[in-house]
N, C-alpha and C positions, 0 to 999 in steps of 0.2 A: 304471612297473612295474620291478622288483628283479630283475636279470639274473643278475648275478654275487654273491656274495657269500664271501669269503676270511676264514677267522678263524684268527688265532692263528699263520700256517703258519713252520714252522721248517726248516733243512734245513742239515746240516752234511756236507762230504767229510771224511774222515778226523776230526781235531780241529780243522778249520777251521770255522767258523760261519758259513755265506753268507746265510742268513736268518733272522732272530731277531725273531722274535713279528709278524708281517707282517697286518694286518688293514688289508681296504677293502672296498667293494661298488662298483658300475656298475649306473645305470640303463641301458635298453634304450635302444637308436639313441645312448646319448652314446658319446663316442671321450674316451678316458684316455688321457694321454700319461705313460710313465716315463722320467725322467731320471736323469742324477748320472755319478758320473764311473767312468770304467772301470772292473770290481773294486767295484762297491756292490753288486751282487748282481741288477739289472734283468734279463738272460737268463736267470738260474738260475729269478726267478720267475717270467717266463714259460714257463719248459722245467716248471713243478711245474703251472701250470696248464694245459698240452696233455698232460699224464702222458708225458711226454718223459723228466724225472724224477720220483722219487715223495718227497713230503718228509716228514720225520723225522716231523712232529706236524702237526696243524690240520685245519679243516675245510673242503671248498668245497663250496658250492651252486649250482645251477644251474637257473634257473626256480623256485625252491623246491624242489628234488629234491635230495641228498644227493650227489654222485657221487665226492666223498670224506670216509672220516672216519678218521684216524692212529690212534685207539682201537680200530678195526673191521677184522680180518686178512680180511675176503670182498673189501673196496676192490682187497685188491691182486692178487686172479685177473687173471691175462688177458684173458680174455674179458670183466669189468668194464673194465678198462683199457681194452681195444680200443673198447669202448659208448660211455662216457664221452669219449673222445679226439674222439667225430664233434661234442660241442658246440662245439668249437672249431677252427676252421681257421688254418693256420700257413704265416709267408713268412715263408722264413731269407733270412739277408744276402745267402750267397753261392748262392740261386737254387735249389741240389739238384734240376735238369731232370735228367731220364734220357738224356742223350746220344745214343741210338740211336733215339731216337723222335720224331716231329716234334715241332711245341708245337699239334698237335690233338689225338696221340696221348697229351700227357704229362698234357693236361688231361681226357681221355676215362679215363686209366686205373684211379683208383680208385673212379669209376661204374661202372665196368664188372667189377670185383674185387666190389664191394658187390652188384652185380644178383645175380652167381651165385648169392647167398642164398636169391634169391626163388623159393617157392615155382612159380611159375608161367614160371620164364627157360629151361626148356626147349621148352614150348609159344610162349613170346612171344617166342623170344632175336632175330630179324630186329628184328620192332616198337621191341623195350628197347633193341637199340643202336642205331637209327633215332633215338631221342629222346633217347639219352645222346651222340648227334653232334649233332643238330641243337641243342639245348643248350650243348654246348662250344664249337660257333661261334658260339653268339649274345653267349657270355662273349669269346672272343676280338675279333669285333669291336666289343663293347662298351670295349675296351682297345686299338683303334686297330691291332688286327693281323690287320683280314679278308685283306689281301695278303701272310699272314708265315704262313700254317695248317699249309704244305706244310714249311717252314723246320725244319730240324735245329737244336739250342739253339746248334751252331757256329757259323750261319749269320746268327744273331741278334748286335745288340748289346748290353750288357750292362742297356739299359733296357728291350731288349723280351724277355727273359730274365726281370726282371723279373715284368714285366706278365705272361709266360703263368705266372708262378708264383703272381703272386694269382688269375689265373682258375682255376690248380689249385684251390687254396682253397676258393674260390668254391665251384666247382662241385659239391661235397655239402654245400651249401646249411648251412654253418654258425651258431648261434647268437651265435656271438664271433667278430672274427675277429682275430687276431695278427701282429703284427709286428716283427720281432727285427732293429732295425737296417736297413732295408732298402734302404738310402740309402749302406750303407758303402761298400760295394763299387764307387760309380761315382763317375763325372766328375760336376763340375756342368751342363753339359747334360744329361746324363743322368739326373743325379738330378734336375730340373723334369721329368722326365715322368711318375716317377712318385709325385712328390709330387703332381702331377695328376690322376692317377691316386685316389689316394688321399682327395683331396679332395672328386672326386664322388661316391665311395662315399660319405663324411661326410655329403655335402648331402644322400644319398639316405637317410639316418638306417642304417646300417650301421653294429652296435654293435662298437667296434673297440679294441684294447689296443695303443699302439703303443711300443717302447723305441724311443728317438730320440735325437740327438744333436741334432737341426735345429730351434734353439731356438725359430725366429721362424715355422716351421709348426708347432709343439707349442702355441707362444703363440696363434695363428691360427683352430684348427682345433678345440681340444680341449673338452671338457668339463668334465672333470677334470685336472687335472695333480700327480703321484707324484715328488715328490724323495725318492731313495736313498743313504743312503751309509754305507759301512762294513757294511751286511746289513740296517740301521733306514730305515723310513718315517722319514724327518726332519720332514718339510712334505708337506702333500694338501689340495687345495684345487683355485679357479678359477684360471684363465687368470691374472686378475687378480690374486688374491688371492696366488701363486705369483711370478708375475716381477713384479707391480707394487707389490706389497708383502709382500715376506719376510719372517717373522719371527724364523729360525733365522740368525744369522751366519754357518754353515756354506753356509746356501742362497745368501747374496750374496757369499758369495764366488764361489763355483761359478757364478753367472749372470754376476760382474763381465769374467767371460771371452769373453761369448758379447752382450752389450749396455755399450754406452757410457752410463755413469753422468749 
């Protein structure tokens, strides 16, 4: 089944052009990994696919549903944006925890901003946030931090900062889920956790967008794999079809960096 689908998507700052004519789809449960070298435009299209940014031109779909189209001024209300934004859930590099709040509370809070909506969170509100905590702990020790709930993001180190920021994610139960780097920011210890992390989401078919730099779990893990550069799809294809045989000279160059020929 056809999850994602991106056509056409453009997106320029000033007279810079970060993305120019960008088309791919994702089947459900594969993991897509985007590469290429700093400055291809890899964040920008993920920031266009959470409406983080909104890009010049193109269309994206989502289940078969429209949730943007550059031709259509209703795409860019607010409150479409705001709609739209829940298909997909987002782990920035550098973690964006609320500092003043545990890592139960950082994961309970946009559950619990969304319940208000509900018609019925006056009469339920005990019940709804009984199930918006019990919930948020099941994600947390799902990610190895039933001992870390009470834990300020200070208190943490920079892998389980991490991890409670994909249980953020997680936890309104995303269609997609995103990842911008999420490996930058740490040590190599650190970073095996939660490329572990990450992993078993994979195994558990968790359809998932990763920009990465970490060639030999993109090789590993992915379904699809997206070489970027200069704002152009260069190369899109398999695992294999990508690092084990390139057809773009630009792509082996870019990989002669990161594997021994």
């Amino acid at each position: 089944m056809q999850i994602l689908e991106a056509e056409h998507i453009c997106k320029s700052f000033d007279r810079t052009e970060v993305l120019k004519d960008i088309s791919f789809s994702l089947e459900k449960s594969q993991v897509l990994s985007i590469i290429g070298s700093s400055g291809s435009g890899k964040t920008t299209l993920l920031r266009c696919l959470n409406f983080l940014e909104t890009p010049d031109q193109g269309i994206i779909r989502v289940k078969g549903e429209t949730v943007f189209d550059g031709s259509d001024a209703s795409y860019l209300k607010e409150s479409m944006i705001r709609k739209n934004r829940l298909h997909f859930g987002m782990v920035f590099q550098s973690f964006n925890l609320f500092p003043q709040y545990t890592a139960l509370r950082n994961v309970m809070l946009a559950k619990e901003l969304q319940a208000k909506a509900r018609p019925d969170y006056k009469e339920k509100k005990k019940q709804i946030l009984e199930e918006i905590r019990a919930e948020a702990e099941e994600l947390l020790r799902q990610m190895g931090l039933e001992d870390r709930m009470g834990n300020y993001p200070h208190q943490l180190s920079g892998g389980q900062c991490q991890r409670v920021a994909i249980a953020r994610a997680l936890a309104l139960k995303p269609d997609i889920l995103c990842f911008d780097e999420p490996t930058s920011a740490l040590d190599p210890e650190l970073t095996g956790e939660v490329l572990r992390v990450m992993k078993e989401l994979a195994a558990q078919k968790m359809t998932m967008i990763i920009v990465t730099h970490e060639m030999t779990f993109a090789r590993d893990v992915s379904d699809q794999v997206l070489f970027m550069d200069e704002g152009y799809v260069l190369e899109h294809g398999s695992p294999d079809e990508v690092f084990g045989d390139p057809k773009e000279e630009r792509t082996k160059q870019f990989l002669s960096h990161f594997f021994a020929s």
